[in-house]
N, C-alpha and C positions, 0 to 999 in steps of 0.2 A: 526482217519479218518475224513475227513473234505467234506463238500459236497459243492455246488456252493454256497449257500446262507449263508454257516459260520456254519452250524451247524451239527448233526450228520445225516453221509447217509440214507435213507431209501430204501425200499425195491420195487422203481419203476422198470418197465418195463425198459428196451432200446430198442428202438425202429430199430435198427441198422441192415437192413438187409444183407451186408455183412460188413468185420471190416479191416480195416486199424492198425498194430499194429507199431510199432516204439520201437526197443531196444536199448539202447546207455551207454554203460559207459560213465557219464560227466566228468571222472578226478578232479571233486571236483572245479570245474570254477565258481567262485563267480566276482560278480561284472559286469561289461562289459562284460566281458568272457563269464558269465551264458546268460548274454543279448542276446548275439549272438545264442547259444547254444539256445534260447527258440524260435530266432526267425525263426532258421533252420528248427526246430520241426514243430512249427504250420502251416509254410508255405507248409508241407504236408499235412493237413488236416486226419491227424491221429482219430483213434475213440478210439484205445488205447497205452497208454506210459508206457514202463517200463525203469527206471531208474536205473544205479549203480552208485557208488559212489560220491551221494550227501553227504553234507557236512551239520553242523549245520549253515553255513555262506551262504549258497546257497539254499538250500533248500527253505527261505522264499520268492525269487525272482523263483522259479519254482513254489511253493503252489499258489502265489499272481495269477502268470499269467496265471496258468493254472483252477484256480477257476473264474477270469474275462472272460474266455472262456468256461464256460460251462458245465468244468471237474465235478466230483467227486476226493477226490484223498484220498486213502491210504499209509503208509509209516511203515517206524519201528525207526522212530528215537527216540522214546522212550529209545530203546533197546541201541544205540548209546551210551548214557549217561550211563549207566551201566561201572562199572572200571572192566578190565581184569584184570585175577587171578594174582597173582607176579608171574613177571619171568625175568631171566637174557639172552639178555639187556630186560627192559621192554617195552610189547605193549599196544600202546593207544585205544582204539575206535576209527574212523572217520568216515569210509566210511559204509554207509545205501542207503536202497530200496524204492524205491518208485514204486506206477501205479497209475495210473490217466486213467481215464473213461467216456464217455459221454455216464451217467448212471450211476446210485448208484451200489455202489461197498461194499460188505461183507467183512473184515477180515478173512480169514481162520486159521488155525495151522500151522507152521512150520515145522520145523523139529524134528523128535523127536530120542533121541538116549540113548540105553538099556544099555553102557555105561555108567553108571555116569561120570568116568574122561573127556570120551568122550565129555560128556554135558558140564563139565566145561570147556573144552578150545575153545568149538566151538566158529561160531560168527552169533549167531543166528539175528543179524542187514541185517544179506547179504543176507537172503532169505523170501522172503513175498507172499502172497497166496491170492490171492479176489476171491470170485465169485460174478458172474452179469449176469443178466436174461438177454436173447435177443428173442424176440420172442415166450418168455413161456418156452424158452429152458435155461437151467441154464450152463454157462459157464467160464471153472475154469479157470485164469490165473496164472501162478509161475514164480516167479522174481528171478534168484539165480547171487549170483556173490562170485566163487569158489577160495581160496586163493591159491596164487603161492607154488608152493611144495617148490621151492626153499628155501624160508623161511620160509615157514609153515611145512614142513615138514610133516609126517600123517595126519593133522589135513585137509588135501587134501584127499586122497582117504576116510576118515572117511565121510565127506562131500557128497561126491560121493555116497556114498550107501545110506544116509540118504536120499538123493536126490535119488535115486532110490527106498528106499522105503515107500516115502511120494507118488510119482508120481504112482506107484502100487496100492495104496488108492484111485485114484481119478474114480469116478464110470461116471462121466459126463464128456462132451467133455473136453479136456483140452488143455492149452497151456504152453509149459516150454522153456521158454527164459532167457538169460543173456548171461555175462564175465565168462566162464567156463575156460578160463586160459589153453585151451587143444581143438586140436591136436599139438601133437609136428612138424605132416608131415599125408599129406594126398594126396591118388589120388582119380581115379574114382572107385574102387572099395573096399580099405582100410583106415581105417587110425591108426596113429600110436601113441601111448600113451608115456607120461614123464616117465613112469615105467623104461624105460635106465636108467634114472639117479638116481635111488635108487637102485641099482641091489639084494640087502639084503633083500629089502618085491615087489618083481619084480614081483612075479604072484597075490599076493593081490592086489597090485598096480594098475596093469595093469587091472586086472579084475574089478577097482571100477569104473576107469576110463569109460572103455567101458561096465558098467551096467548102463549109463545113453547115451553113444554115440550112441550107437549100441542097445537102449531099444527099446525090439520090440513091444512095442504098442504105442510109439511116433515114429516119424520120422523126419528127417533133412528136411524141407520142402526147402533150398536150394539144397542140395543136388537131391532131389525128380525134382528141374526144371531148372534145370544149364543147360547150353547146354554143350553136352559133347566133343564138342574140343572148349571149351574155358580152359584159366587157371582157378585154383580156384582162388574167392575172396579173397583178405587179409581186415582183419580190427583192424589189431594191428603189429607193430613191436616191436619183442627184441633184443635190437642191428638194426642189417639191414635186420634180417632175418623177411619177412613176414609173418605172420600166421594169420588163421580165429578159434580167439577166441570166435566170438561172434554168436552166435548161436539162431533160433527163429525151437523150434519142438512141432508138432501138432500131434494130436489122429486121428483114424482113420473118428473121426464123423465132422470133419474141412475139408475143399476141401482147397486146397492152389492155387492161381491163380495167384501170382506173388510175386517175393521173389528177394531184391537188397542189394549190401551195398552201402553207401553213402561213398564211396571213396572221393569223391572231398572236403566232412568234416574232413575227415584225412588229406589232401592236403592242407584244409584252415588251418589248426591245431585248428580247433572247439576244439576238445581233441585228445587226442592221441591215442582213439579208432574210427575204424568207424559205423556207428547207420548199423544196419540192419533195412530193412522194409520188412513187409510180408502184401499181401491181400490176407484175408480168409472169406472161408463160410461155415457157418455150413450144411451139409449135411440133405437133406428132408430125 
């Protein structure tokens, strides 16, 4: 964890009476690409950034510019460098978490899983946890970014619950955002999980899936302010087919006052996800 001035965060105040969050999968965009990518970000005037899939080639062009500006920032790419267990074909490391904050930001714990196999194939790099004081009031942010079942296979709804019950732990307001890789299809009143395409673990599946959609002490704060005859947002395609993978949910002690994707970042191909933005306040 790195704080503005180069050294380790402390435990100041934020001053921030309501918050501007910013979620983005970067696609791993190094070089120019990230250039662009930082300067999409700032020119929101965000108070917090959650990031997926930073890279060890990008990340030093996000840390740089977002300590020049006043951040705090947390990450897991520690964990990055870690070699995954053998397996045929073999997986590498790449893609890690960052937040970044204006305001010292705490490491929290990840994810934890009772599991041991479980533990060893996870990818404990995709999910990362701060909390930061605003106002006297202590507020937990969580960054997850959930792998494709397609080829992860279990190690997807495994995820899921771990992520559901990390988020059951958290006693202060919280926030859980990221690349959750899920809804497969959604309207105004459902939506529907990849659990189809495993049809052999179909009610585990489904059920891990929807222990963090459908968690009832977070909630979809898009969902909570859509207007309800528009389409939903997409912020990601597979193939041509649209979907909103990316996801920003609040506790009941956050008021949510406005919640967007940045479509036209998909449109520039910033990456090939689009950032959600949410403005939140914490509840008197």
């Amino acid at each position: 964890m790195t704080s503005p001035e180069g050294g380790a965060a402390g435990a100041d105040h934020a001053t921030i009476p309501s918050m501007r969050l910013i979620c983005w999968n970067v696609n791993g965009r190094a070089g120019d690409g990230c250039h662009a990518q930082v300067a999409a970000v700032l020119g929101r005037s965000p108070d917090f950034i959650a990031l997926q899939e930073l890279t060890l080639a990008s990340y030093p062009q996000w840390c740089d510019a977002l300590l020049g500006e006043g951040f705090s920032v947390a990450s897991t790419i520690d964990l990055v460098r870690a070699p995954y267990p053998t397996m045929q074909p073999p997986i590498r490391r790449r893609y890690f978490n960052a937040i970044a904050a204006r305001g010292a930001v705490a490491p929290l714990p990840g994810l934890d899983f009772t599991d041991p196999e479980q533990a060893r194939v996870a990818f404990p790099e995709k999910y990362l946890a701060v909390r930061v004081v605003i106002d006297a009031t202590g507020l937990e942010v969580h960054n997850a970014h959930l792998p494709p079942g397609s080829t992860r296979g279990v190690i997807k709804p495994q995820a899921f619950s771990a992520i559901r019950r990390r988020t059951d732990a958290v006693s202060e307001p919280g926030v859980l955002c990221g690349d959750f890789n899920t809804p497969q299809r959604e309207d105004a009143t459902s939506v529907t999980t990849w659990a189809s395409s495993h049809p052999a673990l179909y009610d585990e599946w489904d059920a891990a899936e929807r222990s963090v959609l459908e968690n009832p002490r977070l909630r979809d704060v898009y969902r909570e302010l859509r207007d309800v005859d528009a389409p939903f947002a997409a912020s990601h395609f597979t193939g041509t087919t649209p979907r909103r993978y990316d996801h920003i949910y609040a506790s009941a002690d956050i008021l949510a006052v406005a919640c967007t994707y940045h479509a036209d970042w998909l449109e520039r191909r910033l990456s090939d996800h689009a950032a959600v933005e949410a403005d939140l306040e914490l509840r008197r």
